[in-house]
C-alpha positions as CSV (number, residue, x, y, z in Angstrom):
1,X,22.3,43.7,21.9
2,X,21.8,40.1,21.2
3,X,23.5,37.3,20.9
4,X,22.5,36.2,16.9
5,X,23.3,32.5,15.9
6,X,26.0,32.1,13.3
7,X,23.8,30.7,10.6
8,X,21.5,34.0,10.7
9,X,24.3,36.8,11.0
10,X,26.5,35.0,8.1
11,X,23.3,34.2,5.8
12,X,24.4,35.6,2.3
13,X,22.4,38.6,1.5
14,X,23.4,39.4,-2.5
15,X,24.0,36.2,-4.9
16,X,28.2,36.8,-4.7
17,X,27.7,35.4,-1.3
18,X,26.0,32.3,-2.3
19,X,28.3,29.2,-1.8
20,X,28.1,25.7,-3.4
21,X,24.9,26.8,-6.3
22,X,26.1,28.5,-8.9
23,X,24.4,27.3,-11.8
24,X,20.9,28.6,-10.0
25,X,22.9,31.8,-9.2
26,X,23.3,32.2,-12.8
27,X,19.9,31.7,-13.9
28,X,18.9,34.0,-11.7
29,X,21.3,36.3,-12.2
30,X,20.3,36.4,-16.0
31,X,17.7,36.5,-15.2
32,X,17.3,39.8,-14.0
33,X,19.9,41.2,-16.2
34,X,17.5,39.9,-19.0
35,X,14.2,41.0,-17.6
36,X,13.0,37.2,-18.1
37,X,11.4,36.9,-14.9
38,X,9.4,34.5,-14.1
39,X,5.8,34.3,-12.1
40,X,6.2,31.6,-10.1
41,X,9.6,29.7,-9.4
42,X,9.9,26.2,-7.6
43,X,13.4,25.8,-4.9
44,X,13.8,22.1,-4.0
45,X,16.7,20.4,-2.6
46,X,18.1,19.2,0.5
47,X,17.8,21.1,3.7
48,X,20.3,24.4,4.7
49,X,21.4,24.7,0.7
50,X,20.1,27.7,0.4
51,X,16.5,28.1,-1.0
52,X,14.7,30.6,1.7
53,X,17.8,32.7,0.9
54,X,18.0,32.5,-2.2
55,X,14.1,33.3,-2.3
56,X,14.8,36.6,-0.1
57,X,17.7,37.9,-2.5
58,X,15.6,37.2,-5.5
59,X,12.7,39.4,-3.8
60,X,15.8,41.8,-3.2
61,X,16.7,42.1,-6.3
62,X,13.2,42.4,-8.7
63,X,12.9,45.3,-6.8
64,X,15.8,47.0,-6.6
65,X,15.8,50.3,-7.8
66,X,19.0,50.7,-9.5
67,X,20.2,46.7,-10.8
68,X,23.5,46.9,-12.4
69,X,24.2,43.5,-14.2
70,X,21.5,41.2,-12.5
71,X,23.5,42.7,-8.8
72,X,21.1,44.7,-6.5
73,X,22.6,47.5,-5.2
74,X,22.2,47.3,-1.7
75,X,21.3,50.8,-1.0
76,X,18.6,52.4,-2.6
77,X,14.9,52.2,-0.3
78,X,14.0,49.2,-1.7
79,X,17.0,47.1,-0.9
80,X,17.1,48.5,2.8
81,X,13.5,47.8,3.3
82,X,14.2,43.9,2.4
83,X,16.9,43.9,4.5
84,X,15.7,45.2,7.4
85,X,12.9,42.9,7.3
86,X,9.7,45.4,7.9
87,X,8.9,45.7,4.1
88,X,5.2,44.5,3.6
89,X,5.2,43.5,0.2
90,X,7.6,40.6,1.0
91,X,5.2,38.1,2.6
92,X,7.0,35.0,3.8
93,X,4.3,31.8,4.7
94,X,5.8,29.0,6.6
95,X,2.9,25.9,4.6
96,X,4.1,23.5,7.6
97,X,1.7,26.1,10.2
98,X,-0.4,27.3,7.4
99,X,-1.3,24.2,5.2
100,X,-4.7,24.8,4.8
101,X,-7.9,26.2,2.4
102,X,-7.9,29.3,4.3
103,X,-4.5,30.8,4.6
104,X,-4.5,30.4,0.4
105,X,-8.2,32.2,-0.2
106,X,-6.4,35.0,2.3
107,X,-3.4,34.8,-0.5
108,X,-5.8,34.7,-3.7
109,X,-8.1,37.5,-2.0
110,X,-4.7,40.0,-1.7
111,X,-2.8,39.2,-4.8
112,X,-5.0,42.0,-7.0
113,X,-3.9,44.7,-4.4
114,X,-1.2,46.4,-6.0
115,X,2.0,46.6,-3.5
116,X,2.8,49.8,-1.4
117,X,5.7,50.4,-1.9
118,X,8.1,47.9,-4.0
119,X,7.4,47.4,-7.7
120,X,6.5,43.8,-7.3
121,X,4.7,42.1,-4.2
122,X,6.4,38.4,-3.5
123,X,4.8,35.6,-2.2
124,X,7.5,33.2,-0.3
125,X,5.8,29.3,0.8
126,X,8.2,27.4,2.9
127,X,7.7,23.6,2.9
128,X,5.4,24.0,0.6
129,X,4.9,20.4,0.3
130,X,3.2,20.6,3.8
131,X,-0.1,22.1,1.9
132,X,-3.5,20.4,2.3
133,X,-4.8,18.6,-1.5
134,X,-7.5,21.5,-1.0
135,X,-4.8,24.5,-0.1
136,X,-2.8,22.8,-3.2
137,X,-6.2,23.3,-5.8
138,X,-6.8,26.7,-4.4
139,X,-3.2,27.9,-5.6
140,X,-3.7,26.0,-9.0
141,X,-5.3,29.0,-11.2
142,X,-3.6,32.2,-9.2
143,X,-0.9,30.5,-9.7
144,X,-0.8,29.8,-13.1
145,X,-1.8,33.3,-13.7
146,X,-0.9,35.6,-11.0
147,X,-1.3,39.7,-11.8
148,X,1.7,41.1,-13.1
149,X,3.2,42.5,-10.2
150,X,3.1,39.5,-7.9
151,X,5.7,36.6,-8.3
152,X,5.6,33.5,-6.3
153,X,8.2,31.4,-4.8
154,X,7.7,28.0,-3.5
155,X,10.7,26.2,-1.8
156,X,10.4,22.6,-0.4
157,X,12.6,19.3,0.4
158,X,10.8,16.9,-0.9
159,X,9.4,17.7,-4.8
160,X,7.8,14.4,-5.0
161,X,5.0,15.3,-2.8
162,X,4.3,18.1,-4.3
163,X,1.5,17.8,-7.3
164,X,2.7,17.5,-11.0
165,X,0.0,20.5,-11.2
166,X,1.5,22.6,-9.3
167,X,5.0,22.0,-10.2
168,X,4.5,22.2,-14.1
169,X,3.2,26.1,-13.4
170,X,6.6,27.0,-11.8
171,X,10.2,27.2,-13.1
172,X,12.1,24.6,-10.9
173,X,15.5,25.3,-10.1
174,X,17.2,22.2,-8.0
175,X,19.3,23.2,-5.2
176,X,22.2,20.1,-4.6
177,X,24.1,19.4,-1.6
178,X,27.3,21.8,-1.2
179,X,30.8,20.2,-1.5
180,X,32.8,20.2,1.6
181,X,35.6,22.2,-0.2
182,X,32.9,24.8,-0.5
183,X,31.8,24.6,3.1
184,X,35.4,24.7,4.8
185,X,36.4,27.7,3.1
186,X,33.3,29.2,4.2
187,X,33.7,28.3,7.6
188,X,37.4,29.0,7.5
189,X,36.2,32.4,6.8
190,X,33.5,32.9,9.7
191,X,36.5,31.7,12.0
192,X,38.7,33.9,10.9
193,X,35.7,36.7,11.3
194,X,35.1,35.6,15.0
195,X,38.8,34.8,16.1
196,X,37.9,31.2,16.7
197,X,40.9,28.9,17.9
198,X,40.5,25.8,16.0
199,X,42.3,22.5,15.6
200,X,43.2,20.8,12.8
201,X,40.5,18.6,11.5
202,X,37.8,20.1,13.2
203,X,36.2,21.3,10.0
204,X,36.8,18.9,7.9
205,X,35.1,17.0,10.4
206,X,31.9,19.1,10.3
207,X,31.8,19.4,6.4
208,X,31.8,15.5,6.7
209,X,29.1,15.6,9.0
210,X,26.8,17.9,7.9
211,X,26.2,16.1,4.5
212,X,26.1,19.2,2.5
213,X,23.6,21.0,4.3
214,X,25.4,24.6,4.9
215,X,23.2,25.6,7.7
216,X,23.4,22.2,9.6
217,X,27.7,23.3,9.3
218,X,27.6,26.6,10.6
219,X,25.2,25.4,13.7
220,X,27.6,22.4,14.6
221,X,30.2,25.1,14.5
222,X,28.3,27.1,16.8
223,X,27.0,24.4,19.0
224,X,31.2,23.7,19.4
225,X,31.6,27.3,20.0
226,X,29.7,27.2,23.2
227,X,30.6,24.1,24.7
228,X,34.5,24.4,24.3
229,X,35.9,26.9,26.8
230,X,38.8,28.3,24.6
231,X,40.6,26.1,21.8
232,X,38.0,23.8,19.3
233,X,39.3,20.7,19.2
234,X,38.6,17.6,17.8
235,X,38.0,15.6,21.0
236,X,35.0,17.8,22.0
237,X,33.5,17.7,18.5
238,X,33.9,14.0,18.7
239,X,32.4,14.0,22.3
240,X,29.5,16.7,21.3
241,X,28.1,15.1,18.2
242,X,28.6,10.7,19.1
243,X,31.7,10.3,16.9
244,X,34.5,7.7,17.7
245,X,37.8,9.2,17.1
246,X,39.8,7.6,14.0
247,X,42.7,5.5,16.4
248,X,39.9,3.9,18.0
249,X,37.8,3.2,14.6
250,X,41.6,1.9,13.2
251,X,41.9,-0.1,16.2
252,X,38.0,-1.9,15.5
253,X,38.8,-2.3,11.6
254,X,41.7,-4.3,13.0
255,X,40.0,-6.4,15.7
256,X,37.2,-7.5,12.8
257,X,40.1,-8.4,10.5
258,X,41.7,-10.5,13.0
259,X,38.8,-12.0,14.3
260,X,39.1,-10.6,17.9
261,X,35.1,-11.3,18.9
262,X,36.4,-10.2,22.5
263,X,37.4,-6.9,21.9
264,X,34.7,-6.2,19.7
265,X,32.0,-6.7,21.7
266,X,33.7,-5.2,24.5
267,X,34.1,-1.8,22.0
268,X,30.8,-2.0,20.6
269,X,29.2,-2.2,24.8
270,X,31.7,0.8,25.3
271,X,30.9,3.3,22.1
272,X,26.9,2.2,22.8
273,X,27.0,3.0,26.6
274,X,28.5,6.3,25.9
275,X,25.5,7.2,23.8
276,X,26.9,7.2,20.2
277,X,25.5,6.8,17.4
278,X,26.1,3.8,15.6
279,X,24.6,4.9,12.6
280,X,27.2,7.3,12.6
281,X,30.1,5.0,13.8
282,X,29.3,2.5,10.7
283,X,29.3,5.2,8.1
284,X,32.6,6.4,10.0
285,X,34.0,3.1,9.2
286,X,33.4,3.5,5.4
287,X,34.5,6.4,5.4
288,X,37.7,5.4,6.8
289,X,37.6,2.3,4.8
290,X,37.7,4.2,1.5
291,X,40.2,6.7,2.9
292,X,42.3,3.8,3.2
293,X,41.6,2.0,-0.1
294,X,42.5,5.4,-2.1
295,X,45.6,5.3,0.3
296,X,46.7,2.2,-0.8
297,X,46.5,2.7,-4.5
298,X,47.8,5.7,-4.4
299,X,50.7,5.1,-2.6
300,X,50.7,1.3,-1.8
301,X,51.1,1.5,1.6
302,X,48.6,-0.1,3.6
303,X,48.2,-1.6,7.3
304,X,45.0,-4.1,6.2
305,X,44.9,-6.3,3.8
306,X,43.1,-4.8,0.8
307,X,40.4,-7.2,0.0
308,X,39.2,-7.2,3.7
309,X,38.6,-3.5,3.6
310,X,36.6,-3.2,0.0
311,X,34.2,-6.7,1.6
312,X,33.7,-5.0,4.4
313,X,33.0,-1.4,2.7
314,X,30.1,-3.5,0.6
315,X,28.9,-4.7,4.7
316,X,28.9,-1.0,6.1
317,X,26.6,0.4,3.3
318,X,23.7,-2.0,3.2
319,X,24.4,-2.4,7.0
320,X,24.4,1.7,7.7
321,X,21.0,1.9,5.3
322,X,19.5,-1.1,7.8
323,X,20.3,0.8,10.7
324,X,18.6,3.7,10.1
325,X,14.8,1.6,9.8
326,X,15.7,-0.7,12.3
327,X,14.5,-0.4,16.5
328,X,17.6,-3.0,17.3
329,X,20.4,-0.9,16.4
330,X,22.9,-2.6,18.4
331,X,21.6,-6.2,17.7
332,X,21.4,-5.6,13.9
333,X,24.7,-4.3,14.1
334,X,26.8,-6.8,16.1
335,X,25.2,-9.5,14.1
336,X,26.0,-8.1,11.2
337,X,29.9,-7.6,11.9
338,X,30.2,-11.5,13.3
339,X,28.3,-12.9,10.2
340,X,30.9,-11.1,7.8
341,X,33.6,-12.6,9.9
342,X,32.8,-16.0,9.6
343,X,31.5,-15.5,5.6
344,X,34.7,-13.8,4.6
345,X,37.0,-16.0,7.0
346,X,38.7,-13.8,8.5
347,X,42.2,-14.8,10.7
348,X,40.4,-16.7,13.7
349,X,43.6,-17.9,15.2
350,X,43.1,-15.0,17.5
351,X,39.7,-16.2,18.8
352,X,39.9,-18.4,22.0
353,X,36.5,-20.9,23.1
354,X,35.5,-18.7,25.2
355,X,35.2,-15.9,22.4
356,X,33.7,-18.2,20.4
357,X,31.3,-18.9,23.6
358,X,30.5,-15.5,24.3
359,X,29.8,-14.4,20.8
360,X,27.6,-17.4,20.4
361,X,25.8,-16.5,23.4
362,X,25.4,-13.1,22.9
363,X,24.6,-13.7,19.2
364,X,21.3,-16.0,20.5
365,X,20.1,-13.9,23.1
366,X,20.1,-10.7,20.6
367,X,18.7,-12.6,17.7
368,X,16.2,-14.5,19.7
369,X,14.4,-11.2,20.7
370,X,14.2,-9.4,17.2
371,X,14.6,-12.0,14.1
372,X,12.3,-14.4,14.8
373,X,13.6,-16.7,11.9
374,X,17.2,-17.0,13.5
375,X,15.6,-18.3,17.0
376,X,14.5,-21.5,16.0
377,X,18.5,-22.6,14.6
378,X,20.6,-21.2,17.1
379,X,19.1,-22.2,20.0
380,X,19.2,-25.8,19.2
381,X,22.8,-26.0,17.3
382,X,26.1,-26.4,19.9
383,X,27.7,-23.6,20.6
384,X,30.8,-25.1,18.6
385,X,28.6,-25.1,15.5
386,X,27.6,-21.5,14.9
387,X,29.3,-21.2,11.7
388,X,26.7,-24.0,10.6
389,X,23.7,-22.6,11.6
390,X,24.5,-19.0,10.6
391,X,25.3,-20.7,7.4
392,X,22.4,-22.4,6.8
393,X,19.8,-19.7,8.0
394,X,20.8,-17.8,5.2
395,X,21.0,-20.3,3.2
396,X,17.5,-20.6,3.6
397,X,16.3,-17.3,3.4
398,X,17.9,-16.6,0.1
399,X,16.2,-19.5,-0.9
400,X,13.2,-17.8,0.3
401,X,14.0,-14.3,-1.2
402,X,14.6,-16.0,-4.7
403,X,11.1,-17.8,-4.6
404,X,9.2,-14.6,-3.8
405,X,11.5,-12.7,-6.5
406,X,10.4,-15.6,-9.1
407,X,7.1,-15.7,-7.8
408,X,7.0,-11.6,-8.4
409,X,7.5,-12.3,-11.9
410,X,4.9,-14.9,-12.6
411,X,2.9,-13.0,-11.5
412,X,3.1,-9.7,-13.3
413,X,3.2,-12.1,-16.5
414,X,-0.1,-13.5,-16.1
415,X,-1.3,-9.6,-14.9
416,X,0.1,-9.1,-18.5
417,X,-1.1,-12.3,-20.5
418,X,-4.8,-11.7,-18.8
419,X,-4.7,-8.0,-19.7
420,X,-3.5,-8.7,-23.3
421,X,-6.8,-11.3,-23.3
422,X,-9.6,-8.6,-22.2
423,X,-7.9,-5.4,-23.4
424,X,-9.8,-2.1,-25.2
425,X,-9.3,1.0,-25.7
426,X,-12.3,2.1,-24.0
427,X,-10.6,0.5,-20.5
428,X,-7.5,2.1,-21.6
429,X,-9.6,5.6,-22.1
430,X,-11.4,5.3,-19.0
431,X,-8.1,4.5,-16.7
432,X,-6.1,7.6,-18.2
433,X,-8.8,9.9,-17.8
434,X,-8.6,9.0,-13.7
435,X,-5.2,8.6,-13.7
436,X,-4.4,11.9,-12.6
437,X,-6.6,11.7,-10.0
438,X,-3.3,10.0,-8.0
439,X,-2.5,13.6,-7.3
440,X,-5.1,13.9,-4.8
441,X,-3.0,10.8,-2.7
442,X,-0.2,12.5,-3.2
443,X,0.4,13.6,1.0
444,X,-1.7,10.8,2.0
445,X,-0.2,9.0,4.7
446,X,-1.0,5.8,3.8
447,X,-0.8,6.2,0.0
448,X,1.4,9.1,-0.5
449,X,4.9,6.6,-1.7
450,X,2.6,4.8,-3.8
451,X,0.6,7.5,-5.9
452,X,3.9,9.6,-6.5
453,X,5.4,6.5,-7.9
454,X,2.3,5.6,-10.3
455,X,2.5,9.4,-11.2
456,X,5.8,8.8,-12.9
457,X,4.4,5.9,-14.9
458,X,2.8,5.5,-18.4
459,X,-0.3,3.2,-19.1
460,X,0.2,1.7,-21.9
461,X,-3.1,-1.1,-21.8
462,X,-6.2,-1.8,-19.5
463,X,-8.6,-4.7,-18.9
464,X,-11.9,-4.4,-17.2
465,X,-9.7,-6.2,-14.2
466,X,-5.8,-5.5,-15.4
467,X,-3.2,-2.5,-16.3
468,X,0.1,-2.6,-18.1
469,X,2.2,0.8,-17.1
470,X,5.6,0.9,-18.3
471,X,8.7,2.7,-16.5
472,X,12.0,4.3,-17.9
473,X,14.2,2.1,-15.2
474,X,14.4,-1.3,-14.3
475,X,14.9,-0.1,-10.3
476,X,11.4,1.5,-10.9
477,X,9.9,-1.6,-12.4
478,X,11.5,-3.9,-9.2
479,X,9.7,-1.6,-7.0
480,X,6.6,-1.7,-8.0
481,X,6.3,-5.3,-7.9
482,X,6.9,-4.7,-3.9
483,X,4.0,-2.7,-3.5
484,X,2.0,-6.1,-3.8
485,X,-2.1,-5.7,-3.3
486,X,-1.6,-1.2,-1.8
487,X,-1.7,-0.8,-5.6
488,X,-4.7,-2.4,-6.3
489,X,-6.4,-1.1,-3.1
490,X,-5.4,2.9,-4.2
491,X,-6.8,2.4,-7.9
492,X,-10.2,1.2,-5.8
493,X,-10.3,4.1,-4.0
494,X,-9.8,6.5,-7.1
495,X,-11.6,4.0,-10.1
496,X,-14.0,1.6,-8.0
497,X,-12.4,-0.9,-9.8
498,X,-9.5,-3.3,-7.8
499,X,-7.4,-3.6,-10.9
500,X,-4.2,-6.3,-11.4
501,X,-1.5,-3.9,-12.3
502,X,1.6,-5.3,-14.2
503,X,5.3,-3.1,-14.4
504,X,7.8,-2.9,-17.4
505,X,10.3,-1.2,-18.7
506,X,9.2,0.5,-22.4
507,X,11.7,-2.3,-23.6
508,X,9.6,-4.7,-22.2
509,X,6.3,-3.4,-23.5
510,X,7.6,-2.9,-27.2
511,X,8.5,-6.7,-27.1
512,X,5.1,-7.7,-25.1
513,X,3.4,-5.9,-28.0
514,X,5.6,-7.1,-30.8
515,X,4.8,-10.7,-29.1
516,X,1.1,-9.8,-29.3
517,X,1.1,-9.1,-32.9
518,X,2.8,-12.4,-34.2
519,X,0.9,-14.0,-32.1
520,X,-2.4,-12.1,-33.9
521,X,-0.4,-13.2,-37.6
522,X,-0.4,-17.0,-36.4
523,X,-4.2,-16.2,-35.6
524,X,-3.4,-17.3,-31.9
525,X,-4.8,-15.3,-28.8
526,X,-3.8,-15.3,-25.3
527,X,-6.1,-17.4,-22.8
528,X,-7.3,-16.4,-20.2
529,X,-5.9,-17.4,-16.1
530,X,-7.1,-16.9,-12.7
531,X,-4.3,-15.6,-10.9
532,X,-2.8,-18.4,-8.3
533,X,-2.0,-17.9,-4.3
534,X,1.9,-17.5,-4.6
535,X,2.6,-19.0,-0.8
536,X,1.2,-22.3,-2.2
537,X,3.8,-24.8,-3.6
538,X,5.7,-24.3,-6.7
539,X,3.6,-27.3,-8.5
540,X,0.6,-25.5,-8.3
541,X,1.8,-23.1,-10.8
542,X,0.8,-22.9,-14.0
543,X,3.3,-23.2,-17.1
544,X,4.1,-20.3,-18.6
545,X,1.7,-18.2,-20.7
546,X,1.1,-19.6,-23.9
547,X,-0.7,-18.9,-26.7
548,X,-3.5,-21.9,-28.0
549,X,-3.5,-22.5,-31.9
550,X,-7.0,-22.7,-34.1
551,X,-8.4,-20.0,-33.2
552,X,-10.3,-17.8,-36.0
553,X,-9.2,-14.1,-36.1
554,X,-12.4,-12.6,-37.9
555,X,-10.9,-8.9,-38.0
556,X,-7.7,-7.8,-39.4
557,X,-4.2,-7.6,-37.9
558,X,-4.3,-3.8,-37.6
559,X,-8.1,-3.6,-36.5
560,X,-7.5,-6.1,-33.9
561,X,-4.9,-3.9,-32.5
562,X,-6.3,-0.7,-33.0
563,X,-9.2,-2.2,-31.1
564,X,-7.6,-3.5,-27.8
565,X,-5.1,-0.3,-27.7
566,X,-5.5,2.7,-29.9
567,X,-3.1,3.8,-32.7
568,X,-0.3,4.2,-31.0
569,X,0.3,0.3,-30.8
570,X,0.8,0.3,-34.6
571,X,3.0,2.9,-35.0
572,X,5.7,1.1,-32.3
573,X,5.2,-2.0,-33.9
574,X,6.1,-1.1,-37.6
């Protein structure tokens, strides 16, 4: 016979073996106890959670012949057909291979044929994200009302791409990542099973590792299995997947807090020659790092001083998040660990000139290939003054970041003050009734990020030239105002129009309209400005948006408003 992988021989086959999602286990236990079944149900969550299974046992189950309190039996026809994976009424489509028109018309043409031989015929789409626009449309209306004995179950990993459409005709049920309590007692159990030797730590290890993905676990397990001779230890886990053991992550934490730039750079060449991953190694470090904070006030006892590790847990998560985007790993990440030394003066007594020489040197040569803005400084500065010019290159480019972040700003209020000026609701009619057309962007490569995100959004005004759109967040709003001129572009594609598009929060809008109507009272209106080239000097900005006084306001308060936005405007304001 053989050999089967861990993952498949101990994937759960009835809900009692489901680990880490109860809540889902329940509704779909109820489920079928209840005969509230659904036609169509939507798994999403992170990968190896548990959605393909937990789409097989749910097919399992509908058609089991004798259910006992939402439990299949297991042994009737039906339940041994599923299992033994030859039953033809189960029909499982992997949408990454079979994304298109095609496949789906197959689908619609066969759903009307009654199944052979289980009571209801299930449809299971893998990554079903990975559908064409045209392959999504085509599912739309069998979808929404399939015949009575079909059900459909859709599982993907990333919900956003899929169409609000498509989603709003299923029952989502959100799969979250298992805890590593749940997936060390499972794998405690599939070593006891096997007669595995392990070592202490070892699993813990891998629950850590596999960030709540259950199938990543039990293959890291099994990928340890086979390159260990006899006992698992830690060592070769460390070894197999590029992980620094914890005395040698102790002994770094130590070097940065004394300021040892030799030994550093010496362990950071060594762990990067070897081939491991530093993406990895710096969320190792927080990890350790928060270990050791909980250590210390739980029991006061601590071998670093305390503010020096929660500092340097703030540098390891922005710095672990850079990593992963960045092509200079190693640069980004040596740089990274010498700036926070000198910012958060850390004990240099330990650091002799030539330390300070090599670092410098080292520091110049990296920077001088991938951050163009640190060449220029370093190179001309003595070595003896690197703190300086570190200091004042980012000195400068917060400087920088806090001019675009104000510039941001002006300009979304003069997006606002302009759309307030020209404003109907015939603009605002005409945008909503395209809006939905983002859908179709929704897997474009270019605008996919950017037509999910406008999805989520409300539009609250429109101008032959401007939108307002309001968000629930304030991280939402930030991020929009990122997307710079790709918004306009997309709305071209879908209106014709290149529209101005301004973000707030509905806090915001209710006091932009509340603004608006005093404003309308005073009988003041909004003029009209042409929108400025941000990169030019700050004196060629204009004030701030203003209303101008004597101006005649022929229709009433309430007309004026109903005019430029609809009702609805009113009814906020009151």
């Amino acid at each position: 016979m053989s050999y089967q992988t861990l993952y498949r021989k101990y994937r759960p086959s009835d809900l009692s073996d489901v680990a880490g999602q109860k809540s889902i286990v329940k509704i779909i236990k109820n489920s079928l106890k209840f005969g509230r079944i659904s036609h169509a149900y939507l798994f999403c969550g992170p990968r190896g959670t548990g959605k393909t299974t937990m789409a097989r046992i749910l097919a399992k189950n509908v058609n089991c012949l004798d259910i006992q309190d939402g439990m299949a039996c297991g042994k009737c026809k039906n339940c041994l057909s599923i299992l033994n994976g030859n039953c033809p009424d189960i029909i499982e489509l992997d949408a990454a291979s079979n994304n298109g028109v095609d496949e789906i018309r197959e689908i619609k043409n066969k759903v009307t044929l009654v199944p052979t031989e289980l009571k209801y015929k299930v449809y299971v789409i893998d990554e079903v994200h990975m559908l064409s626009i045209g392959a999504f449309n085509a599912l739309l209306k069998t979808l929404e009302e399939p015949p009575e004995h079909v059900i459909f179950i859709l599982a993907t990993t990333d919900l956003h791409k899929v169409p609000i459409t498509i989603i709003s005709r299923c029952q989502c049920l959100d799969f979250h990542r298992i805890s590593e309590e749940e997936i060390i007692k499972r794998l405690s159990q599939i070593a006891e099973i096997e007669n595995f030797d392990i070592e202490d730590g070892v699993l813990e290890s891998i629950a850590n590792l596999s960030d709540g993905g259950f199938r990543d676990a039990i293959g890291m397990l099994d990928k340890l299995v086979s390159y260990s001779d006899n006992k698992l230890t830690l060592s070769d886990f460390e070894e197999l997947n590029g992980i620094v053991s914890i005395e040698d992550k102790k002994n770094f934490l130590k070097n940065v807090e004394l300021g040892d730039v030799k030994n550093i750079i010496d362990f950071i060449d060594k762990v990067y020659n070897k081939g491991k991953d530093l993406v990895i190694f710096s969320q190792d470090l927080m990890i350790l790092c928060r270990n050791l904070i909980i250590d210390y006030y739980s029991y006061q006892k601590l071998d670093f001083d305390i503010e020096f590790l929660l500092n340097f847990v703030d540098v390891l998560n922005s710095l672990s998040n850079d990593l992963k985007v960045t092509s200079n790993v190693r640069i980004v990440f040596e740089t990274r660990i010498l700036s926070f030394m000198r910012q958060n003066n850390v004990k240099n007594d330990y650091i002799s000139s030539s330390q300070v020489d090599n670092a410098c040197n080292l520091s110049v040569d990296n920077i001088s290939n991938c951050v163009e803005e640190f060449k220029e400084p370093l190179k001309s500065v003595e070595k003896n003054n690197f703190d300086e010019a570190i200091s004042q290159t980012k000195s400068n480019q917060k400087i920088i970041e806090k001019n675009n972040e104000e510039n941001l700003i002006r300009r979304n209020s003069i997006i606002i003050n302009n759309c307030f000026c020209n404003a109907s609701k015939k603009n605002l009619n005409f945008v909503k009734e395209n809006w939905e057309k983002l859908n179709e962007y929704a897997l474009d490569n270019k605008f996919g990020a950017i037509a999910c995100y406008l999805s989520d959004s409300i539009v609250r005004a429109a101008s032959d030239k401007e939108i307002i759109i309001t968000f629930d967040y304030e991280s939402l709003v930030n991020r929009g105002l990122q997307f710079g001129n790709m918004v306009g572009e997309l709305l071209n594609k879908i209106m014709n129009v290149p529209y101005y598009v301004a973000y707030l929060t509905v806090d915001q809008w209710n006091n932009e309209k509340k603004k608006y109507i005093e404003n309308l009272n005073q009988g003041n209106k909004y003029i009209y400005q042409e929108l400025i080239d941000f990169n030019d000097s700050s004196d060629k900005i204009e004030n701030e948006i203003k209303a101008s006084s004597n101006i005649e306001v022929t229709d009433s308060i309430t007309d004026e408003a109903i005019k430029l936005f609809g009702e609805d405007l009113i009814s906020v304001s009151e």
